[in-house]
ChimeraX commands (.cxc) that place a marker at each C-alpha (Angstrom):
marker #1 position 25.40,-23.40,9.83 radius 0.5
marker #1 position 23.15,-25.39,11.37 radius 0.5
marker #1 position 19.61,-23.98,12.08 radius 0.5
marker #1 position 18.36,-26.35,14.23 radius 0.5
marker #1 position 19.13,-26.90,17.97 radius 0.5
marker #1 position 20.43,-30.32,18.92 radius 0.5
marker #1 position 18.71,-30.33,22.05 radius 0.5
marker #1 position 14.92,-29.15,21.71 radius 0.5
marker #1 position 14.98,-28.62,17.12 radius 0.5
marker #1 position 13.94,-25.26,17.31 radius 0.5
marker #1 position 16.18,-22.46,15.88 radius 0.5
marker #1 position 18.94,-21.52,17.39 radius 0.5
marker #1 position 19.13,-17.84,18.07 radius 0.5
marker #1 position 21.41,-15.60,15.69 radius 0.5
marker #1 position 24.89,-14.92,16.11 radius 0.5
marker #1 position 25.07,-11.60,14.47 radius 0.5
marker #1 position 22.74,-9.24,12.18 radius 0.5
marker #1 position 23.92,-10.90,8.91 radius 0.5
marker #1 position 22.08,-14.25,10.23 radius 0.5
marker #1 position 18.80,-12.84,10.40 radius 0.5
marker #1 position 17.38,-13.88,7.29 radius 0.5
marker #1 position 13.93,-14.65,5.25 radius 0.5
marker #1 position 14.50,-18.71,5.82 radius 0.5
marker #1 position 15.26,-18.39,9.77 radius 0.5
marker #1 position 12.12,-16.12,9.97 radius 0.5
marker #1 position 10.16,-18.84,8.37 radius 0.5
marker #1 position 12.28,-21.47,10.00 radius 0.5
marker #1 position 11.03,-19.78,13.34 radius 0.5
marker #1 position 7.50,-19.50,12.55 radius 0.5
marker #1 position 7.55,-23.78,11.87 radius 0.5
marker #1 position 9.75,-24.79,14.35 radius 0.5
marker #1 position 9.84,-22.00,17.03 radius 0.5
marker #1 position 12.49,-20.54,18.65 radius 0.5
marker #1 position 15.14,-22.23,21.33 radius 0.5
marker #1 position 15.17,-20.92,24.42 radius 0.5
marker #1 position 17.70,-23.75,26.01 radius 0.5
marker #1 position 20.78,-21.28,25.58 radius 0.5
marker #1 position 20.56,-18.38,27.79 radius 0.5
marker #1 position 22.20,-15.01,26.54 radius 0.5
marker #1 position 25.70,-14.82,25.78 radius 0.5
marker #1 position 25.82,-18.51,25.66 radius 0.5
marker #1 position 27.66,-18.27,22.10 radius 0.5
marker #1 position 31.55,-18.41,22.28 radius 0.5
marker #1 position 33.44,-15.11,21.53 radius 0.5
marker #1 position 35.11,-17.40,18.94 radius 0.5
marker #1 position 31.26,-17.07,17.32 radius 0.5
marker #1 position 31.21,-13.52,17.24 radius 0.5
marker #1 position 34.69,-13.36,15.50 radius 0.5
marker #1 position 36.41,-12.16,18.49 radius 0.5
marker #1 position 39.93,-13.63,19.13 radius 0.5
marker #1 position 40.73,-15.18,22.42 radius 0.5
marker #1 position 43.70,-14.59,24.27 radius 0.5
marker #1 position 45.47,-17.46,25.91 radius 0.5
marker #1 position 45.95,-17.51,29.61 radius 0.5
marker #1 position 49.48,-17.94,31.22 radius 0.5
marker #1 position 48.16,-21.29,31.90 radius 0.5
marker #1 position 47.42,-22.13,28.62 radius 0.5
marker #1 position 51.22,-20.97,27.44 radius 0.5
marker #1 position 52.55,-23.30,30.46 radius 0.5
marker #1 position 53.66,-19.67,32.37 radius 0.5
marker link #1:1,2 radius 0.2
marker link #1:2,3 radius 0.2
marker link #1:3,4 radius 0.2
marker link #1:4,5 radius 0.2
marker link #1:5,6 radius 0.2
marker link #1:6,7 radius 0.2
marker link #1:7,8 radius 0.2
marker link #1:8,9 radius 0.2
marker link #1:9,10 radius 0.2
marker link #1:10,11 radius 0.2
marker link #1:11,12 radius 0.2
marker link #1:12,13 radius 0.2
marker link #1:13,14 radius 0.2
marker link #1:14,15 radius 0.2
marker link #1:15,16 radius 0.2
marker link #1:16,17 radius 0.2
marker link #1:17,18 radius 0.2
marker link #1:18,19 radius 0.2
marker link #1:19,20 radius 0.2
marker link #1:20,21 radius 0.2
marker link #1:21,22 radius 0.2
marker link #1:22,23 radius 0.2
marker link #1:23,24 radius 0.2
marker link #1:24,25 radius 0.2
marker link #1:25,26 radius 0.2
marker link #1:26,27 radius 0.2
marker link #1:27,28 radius 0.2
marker link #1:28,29 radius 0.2
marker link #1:29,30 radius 0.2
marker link #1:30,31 radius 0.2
marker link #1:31,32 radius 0.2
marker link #1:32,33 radius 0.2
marker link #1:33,34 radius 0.2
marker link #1:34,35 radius 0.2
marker link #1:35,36 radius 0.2
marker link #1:36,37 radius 0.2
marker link #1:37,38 radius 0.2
marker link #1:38,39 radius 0.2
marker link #1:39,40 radius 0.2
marker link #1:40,41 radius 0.2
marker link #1:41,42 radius 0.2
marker link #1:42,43 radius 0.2
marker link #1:43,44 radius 0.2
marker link #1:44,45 radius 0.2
marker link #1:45,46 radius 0.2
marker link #1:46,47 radius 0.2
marker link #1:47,48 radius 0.2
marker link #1:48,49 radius 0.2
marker link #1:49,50 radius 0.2
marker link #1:50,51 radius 0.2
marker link #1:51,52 radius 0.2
marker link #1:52,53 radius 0.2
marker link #1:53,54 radius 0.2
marker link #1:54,55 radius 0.2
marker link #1:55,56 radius 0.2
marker link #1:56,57 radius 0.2
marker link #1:57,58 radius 0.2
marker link #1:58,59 radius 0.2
marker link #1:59,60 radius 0.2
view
């Protein structure tokens, strides 16, 4: 994964606790931390949460 934002190259903000790690924290401290995404801005597909098709996708 990708550290890095694409838009301002800070670090993007974790995804879950098992992100938070010794090289982000010193990733942070060098390149600060984005604040272009606002909360919740991460897909549930991120999280590992499965997403549920709408009648419209299913052509219903």
């Amino acid at each position: 994964m990708a550290l890095l934002c694409l838009t301002c190259n800070r670090v993007r903000p974790a995804r879950n606790p098992a992100e938070y790690t010794v090289v982000r924290a010193q990733a942070i401290t060098v390149h600060g931390l984005c604040t272009c995404a606002q909360p919740g801005a991460w897909p549930p597909e991120a999280y590992g949460v499965a997403v549920a098709a709408s009648p419209r996708d299913r052509g219903g």
